[in-house]
C-alpha positions in Angstrom: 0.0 0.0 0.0 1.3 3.1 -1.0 0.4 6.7 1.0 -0.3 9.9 -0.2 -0.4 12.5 3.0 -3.2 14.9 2.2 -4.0 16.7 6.0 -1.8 17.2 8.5 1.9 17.6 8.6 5.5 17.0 11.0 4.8 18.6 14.2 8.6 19.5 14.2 8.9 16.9 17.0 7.8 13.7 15.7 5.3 12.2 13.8 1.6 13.9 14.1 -1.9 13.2 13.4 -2.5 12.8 9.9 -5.0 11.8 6.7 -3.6 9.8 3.9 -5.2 8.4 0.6 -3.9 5.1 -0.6 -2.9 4.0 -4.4 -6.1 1.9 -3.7 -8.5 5.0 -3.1 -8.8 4.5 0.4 -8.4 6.9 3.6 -5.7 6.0 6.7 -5.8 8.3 9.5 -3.2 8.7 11.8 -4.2 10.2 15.2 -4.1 9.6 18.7 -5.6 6.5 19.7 -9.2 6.8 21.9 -10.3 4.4 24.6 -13.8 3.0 23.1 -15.3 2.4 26.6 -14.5 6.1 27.5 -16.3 7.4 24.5 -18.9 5.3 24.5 -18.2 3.2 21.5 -19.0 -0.5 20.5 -16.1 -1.3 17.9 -16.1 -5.0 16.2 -12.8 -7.0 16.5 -10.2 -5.7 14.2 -11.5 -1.8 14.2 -10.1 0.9 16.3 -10.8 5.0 17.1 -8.5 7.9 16.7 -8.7 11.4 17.3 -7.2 14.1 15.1 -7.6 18.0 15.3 -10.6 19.2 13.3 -8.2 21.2 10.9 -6.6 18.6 9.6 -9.6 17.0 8.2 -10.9 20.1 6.6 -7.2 20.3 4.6 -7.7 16.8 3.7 -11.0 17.1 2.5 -10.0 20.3 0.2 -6.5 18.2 -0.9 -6.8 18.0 -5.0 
């Protein structure tokens, strides 16, 4: 799988949340990882949560 970063960028310290498209015209995300349980969610085996600032979702979704 091949990644294409399309929100988000380097923090300057280390890698930081971001959204990438894939050569098969899928999304990743990359974000900090949230404790279902705490928020409330019911996840099937094999999923997970993460959280990403709201910003870097609205560059992604206005990436060409």
């Amino acid at each position: 799988m091949k990644l294409k970063l399309i929100g988000g960028s380097g923090c300057g310290n280390g890698p930081c949340p971001a959204v990438y498209e894939t050569d098969n015209k899928t999304i990743v995300v990359q974000g900090f990882v949230v404790d279902p349980a705490q928020a409330g969610l019911d996840l099937p085996p094999g999923e997970t949560a993460v959280e990403i600032p709201r910003y870097i979702l609205e560059q992604a979704l206005n990436a060409e």
